[in-house]
N, C-alpha and C positions, 0 to 999 in steps of 0.2 A: 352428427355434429356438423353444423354449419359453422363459416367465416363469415362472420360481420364488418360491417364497415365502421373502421375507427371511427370514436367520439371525442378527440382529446384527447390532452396530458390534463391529469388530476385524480385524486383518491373518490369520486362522483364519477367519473368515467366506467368506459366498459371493463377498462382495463385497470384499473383501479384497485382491487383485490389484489391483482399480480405488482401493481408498485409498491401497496400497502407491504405486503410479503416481504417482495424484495429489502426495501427496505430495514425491514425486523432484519433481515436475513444478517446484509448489510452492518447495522446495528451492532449483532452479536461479536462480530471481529474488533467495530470500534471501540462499543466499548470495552471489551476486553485489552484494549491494547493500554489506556488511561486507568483503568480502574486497581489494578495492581500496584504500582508505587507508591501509592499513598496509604497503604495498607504494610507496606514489608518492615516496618518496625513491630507492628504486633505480630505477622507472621513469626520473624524470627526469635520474637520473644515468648513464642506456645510452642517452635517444631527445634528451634535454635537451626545452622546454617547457615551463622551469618557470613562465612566465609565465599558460600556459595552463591549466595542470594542474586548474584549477577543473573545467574541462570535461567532465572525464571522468565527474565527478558529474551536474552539470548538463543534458549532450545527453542519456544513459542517461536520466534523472528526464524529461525533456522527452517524449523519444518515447515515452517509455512510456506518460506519461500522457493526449496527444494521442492514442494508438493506441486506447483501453480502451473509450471509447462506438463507435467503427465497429467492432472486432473483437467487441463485446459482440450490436451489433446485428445481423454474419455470423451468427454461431453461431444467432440465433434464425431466420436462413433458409438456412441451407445446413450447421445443425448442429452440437453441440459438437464431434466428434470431427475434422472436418475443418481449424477452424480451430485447435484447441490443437495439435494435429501440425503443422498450419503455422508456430506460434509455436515449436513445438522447433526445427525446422528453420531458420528463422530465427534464432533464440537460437544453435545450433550452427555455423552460417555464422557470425557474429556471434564468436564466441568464438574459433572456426579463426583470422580475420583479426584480430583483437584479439593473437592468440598471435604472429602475423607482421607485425606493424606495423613497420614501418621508421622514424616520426617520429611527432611528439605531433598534430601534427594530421587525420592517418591514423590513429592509435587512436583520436582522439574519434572519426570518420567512422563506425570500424567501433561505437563503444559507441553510437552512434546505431543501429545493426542487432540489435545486442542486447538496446537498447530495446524496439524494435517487436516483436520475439519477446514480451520480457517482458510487454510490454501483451496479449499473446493469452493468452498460460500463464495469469497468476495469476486474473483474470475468469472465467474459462471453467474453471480446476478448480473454483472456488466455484460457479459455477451445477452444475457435474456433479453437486456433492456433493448440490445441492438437489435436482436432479431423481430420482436413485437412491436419497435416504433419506428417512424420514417427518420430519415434522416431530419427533416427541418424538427422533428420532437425532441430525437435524441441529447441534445445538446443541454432542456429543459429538463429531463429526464436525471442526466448528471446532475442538476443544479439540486434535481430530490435528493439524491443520494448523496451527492457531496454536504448537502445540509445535517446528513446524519452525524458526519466524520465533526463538524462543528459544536454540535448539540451534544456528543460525545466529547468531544476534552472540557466540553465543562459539566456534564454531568458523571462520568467516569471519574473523576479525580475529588469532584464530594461526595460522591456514595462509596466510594473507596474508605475515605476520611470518616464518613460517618459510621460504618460496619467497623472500621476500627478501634472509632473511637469508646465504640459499646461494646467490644469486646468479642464481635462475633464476626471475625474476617472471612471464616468460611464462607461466610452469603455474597461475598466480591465472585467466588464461581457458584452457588447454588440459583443465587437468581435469577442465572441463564437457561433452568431449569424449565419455568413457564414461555420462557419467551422460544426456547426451540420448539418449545410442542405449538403454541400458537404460531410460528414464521412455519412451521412444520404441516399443520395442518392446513393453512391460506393457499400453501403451495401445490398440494395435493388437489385440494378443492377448486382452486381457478386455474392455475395453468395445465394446459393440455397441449401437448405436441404430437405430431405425426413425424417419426422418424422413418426412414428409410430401410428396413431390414436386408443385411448382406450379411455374407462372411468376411469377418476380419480375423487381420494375426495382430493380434500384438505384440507390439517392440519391450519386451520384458527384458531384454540385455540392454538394452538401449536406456529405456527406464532406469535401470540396476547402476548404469553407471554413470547418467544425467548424478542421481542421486548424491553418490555417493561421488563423484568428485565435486558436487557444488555446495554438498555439505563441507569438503575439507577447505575450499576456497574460502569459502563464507567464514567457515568457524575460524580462519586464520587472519581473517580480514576483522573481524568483532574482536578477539583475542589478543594481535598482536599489538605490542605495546601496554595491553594489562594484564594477564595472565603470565604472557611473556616474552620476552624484548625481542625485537624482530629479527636480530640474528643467530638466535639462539638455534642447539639443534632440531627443537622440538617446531619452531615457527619454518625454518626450512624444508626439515621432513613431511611437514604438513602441506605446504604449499606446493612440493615436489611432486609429489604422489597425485595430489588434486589434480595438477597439470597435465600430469602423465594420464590417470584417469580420463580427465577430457579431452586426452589427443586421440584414446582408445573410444568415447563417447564418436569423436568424430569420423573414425573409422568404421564403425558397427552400424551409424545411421546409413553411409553407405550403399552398404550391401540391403538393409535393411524393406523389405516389402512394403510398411508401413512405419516411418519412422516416426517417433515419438515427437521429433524436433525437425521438420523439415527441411532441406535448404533453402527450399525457396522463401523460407521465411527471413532470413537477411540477405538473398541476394535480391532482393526487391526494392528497388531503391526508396521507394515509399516507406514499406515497412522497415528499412534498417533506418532511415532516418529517423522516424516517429519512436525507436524502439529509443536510439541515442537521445532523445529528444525526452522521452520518459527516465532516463538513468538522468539528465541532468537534475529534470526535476524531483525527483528521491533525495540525490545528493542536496540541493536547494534544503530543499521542508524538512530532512532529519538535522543539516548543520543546525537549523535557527531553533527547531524544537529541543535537540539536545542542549544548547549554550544560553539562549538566550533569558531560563528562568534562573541557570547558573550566575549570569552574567551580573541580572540586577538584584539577587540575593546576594550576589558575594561585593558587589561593588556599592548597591546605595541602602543594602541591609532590609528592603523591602522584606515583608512578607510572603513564605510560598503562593497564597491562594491571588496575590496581588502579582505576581508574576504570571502564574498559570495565568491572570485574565489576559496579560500583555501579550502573553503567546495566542492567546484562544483568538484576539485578531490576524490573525494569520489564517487561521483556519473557518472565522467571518468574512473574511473576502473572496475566498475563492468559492462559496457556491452562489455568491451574489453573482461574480462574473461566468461562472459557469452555466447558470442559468440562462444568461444573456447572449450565450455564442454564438447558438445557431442563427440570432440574427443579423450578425457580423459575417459568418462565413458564407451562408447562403447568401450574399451581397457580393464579399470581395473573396471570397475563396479560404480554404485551410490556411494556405501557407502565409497568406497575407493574417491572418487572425492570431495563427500563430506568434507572428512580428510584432504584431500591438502586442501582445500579452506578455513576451519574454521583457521589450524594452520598458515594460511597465515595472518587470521583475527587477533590470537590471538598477533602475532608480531606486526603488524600494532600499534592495541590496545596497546600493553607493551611502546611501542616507548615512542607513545602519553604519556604516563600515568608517564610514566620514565623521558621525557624530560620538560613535563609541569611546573617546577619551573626554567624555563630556556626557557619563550616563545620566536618561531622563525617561521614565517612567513612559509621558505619554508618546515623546518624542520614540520612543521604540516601537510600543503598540503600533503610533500610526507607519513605521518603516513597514511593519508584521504586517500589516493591511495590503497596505500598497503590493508590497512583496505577492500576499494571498491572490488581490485582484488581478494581477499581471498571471499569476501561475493557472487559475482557472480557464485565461483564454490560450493557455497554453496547453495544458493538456488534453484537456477535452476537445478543441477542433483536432487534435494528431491523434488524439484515439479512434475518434469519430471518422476522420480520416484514412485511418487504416482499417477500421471494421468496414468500412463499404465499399473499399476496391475488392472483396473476396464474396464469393459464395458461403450461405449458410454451413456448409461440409467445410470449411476453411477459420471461421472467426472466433471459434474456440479457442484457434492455437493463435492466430493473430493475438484476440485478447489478453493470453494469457501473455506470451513474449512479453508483451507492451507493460503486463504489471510487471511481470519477474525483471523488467530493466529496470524499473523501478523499483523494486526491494533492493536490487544488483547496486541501483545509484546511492542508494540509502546505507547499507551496510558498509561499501568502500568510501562513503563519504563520511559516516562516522569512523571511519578507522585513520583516513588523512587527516581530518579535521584533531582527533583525539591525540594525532602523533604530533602534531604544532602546538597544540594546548599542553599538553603534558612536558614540550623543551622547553616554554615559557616557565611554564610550575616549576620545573626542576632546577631553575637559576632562582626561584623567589628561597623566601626564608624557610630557613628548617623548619620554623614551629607551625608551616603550616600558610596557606595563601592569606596574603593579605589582601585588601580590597586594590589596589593598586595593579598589583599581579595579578590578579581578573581579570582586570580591565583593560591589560597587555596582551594577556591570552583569548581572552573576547574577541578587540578588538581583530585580533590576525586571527581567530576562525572566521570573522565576518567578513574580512578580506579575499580567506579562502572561497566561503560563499557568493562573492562578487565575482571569483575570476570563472567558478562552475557555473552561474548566469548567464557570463558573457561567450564561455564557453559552448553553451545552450543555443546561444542565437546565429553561431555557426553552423548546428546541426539545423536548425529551422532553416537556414540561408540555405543548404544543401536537398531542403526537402523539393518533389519534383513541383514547378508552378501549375501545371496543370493537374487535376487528378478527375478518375474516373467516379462522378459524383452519382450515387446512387439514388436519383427522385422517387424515390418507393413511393407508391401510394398506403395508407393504412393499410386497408386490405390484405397488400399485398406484403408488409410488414408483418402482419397476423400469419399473413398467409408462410412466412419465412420457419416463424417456428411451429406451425400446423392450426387446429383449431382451435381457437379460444371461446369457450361459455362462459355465461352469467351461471 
């Protein structure tokens, strides 16, 4: 096996098979994240559980995001290729039993399996991409993938609608069926790496207890306030415990040979900045995706599938501008790229926040845009950012940090956001919100969204001005994750 010398970003390139992959790979998490809600009325009217049905959300969100720093940290010792196959395979086990559920508490089981898959796919395509393209690709590279995540909220949420509406919701997980053996087989067939064989130990205590305190955090963080009220015994004990768990997490790494979570992974002023800089924007993209098809369903009566389109600009903007970063940062730098994309964010946000007692259809979509465009130059130069100040033995776990902030901003930011929504609700009328009281509780989530923005543009101001910019040549990009054939 020879290294070739890159030909491009494009699905006609050398590299091309391994985007096409990536992508599918990609793909299977998006849509699986959209393609469910539009389905859980006829779910719970074949398996019943309708008490439970949160869950389905909820376990899926959980495992996944508990899974992302250990399968982030395999891949940096035993390689991308072996754990993203193992996340298919998982994800496709996962999907199989999802498809044959027999009760609602047997589908959560199995969307906990499909979790754990997804926490290995979506990590570990993003570091592939960093390891096989230069820095000046990279950037274009996101704008592929991120076009997936857009392509998916609108077609997730009609083929959800349509398997239900024919009675046959099963195929929302069967028809990930062909698509893991095909992202499954591409991967196999094009990508090729040379890893480094050593003896490792792995941090299995370390793991053991990452796990299980960020599952009691997380699960207390979705929970409280719906399950049950936040000072309740069961929201304390849970929180306690997690805390306690991760003061033990932080003792074990320690001592630890090989730790799961390194420290140098936030005492680095780059990476802790970028990582705060990813929890902003979670918090961002989950407020406006949770509220905002609430917002104009309950305030101007709109149709679901005409809200979903309002949001789906949200999720149109950002692979436009993701696409276009690396010509911005290779110019004026990350941090500078950064600043254009948050301030872009925080306007978008003010619009919203500004015009919400005065709901309008377009007037939202185009905040959702704005919003999308500002947040693509935002994460991606701080991703991009942080995968090239580290060696290939290090960007696994960089990567993964950087999404897990980002699950981390998303979960505590629907749980803030959910606990000001819900003190609004509980002063409107008994029979139920009227559109009025939407649009009170709207408005202050999107307020809250404004101040996690501006929030955001603190941690970017924090980021270091200079960074160690990695001018890879292709080659030598190739050369990062071993050799690649046609």
């Amino acid at each position: 096996m020879t290294t070739e010398t890159a030909d491009g970003v494009g699905f006609r390139s050398r590299r091309g098979p391994i985007l096409i992959a990536l992508m599918l790979s990609t793909g299977l998490v998006a849509i699986d994240s959209t393609i469910v809600a539009t389905a859980v009325p006829s779910i719970v009217e074949d398996i019943g559980g309708f008490s439970s049905f949160p869950w389905l959300f909820s376990a899926y969100l959980l495992a996944q995001a508990v899974s992302v720093p250990i399968y982030a940290k395999l891949s940096d010792v035993l390689g991308r290729k072996p754990i993203i196959l193992s996340g298919i395979g998982l994800f496709l086990l996962g999907s199989i039993l999802c498809g044959l559920a027999w009760s609602m508490p047997a589908l959560i089981a199995f969307r906990v399996l499909q979790g754990l898959g997804a926490g290995a796919v979506q990590p570990v395509a993003i570091t592939i991409a960093g390891d096989i393209y230069t820095l000046a690709e990279r950037a274009k590279v996101q704008g592929y993938l991120a076009s997936v995540w857009a392509i998916s909220s609108v077609v997730g949420p009609t083929l959800g609608g349509v398997f239900a509406s024919l009675g046959i919701w099963r195929w929302i997980f069967l028809i990930n069926i062909p698509l893991c053996f095909l992202a499954g087989w591409m991967l196999v067939r094009s990508f090729h790496e040379n890893v480094e064989r050593a003896k490792h130990r792995i941090d299995y205590l370390g793991a053991g207890l990452l796990t299980v305190s960020l599952s009691l955090l997380i699960l207390g963080a979705l929970e409280g306030g719906q399950a049950w009220a936040w000072n309740s015994p069961v929201s304390i004990t849970v929180f306690a415990v997690g805390t306690l768990l991760l003061g033990a997490f932080v003792l074990a790494e320690r001592r630890a040979a090989e730790p799961v979570l390194p420290a140098w992974v936030l005492s680095r002023r780059l990476l802790a900045t970028t990582a705060l800089i990813s929890f902003g924007v979670g918090a961002v993209m989950l407020g406006l995706t949770s509220y905002v098809p609430t917002f104009l369903e309950g305030a101007l009566k709109t149709s679901p599938i005409l809200a979903g389109l309002a949001l789906a600009a949200l999720t149109l903007g950002w692979p436009i501008s993701a696409s276009q970063a690396g010509r911005f940062y290779l110019r004026i730098g990350f941090k500078r790229t950064a600043l254009i994309g948050i301030s872009i964010s925080v306007a978008g946000a003010a619009v919203l926040a500004l015009t919400a007692s005065s709901p309008n259809v377009v007037l939202v979509a185009l905040a959702c845009f704005i919003v999308g465009l500002g947040l693509g130059l935002v994460a991606t130069p701080s991703l991009i950012a942080a995968q090239s100040s580290v060696e290939w033995n290090e960007r696994g776990v960089v990567t993964g940090t950087n999404l897990f902030a980002r699950s981390i901003g998303s979960a505590l930011g629907v749980a803030v956001f959910g606990a000001i929504a819900n003190a609004i609700y509980a002063g409107g009328p008994a029979s139920g919100p009227d559109p009025q009281t939407t649009v009170n509780a709207s408005a202050a989530v999107f307020v809250a969204v404004l101040v996690s923005a501006v929030l955001t543009v603190v941690a970017v101001l924090a980021m270091p001005a200079a960074q160690r910019a990695n001018t890879d040549t292709p080659a030598e990009a190739n050369a990062a994750a071993g050799p690649v054939e046609d």
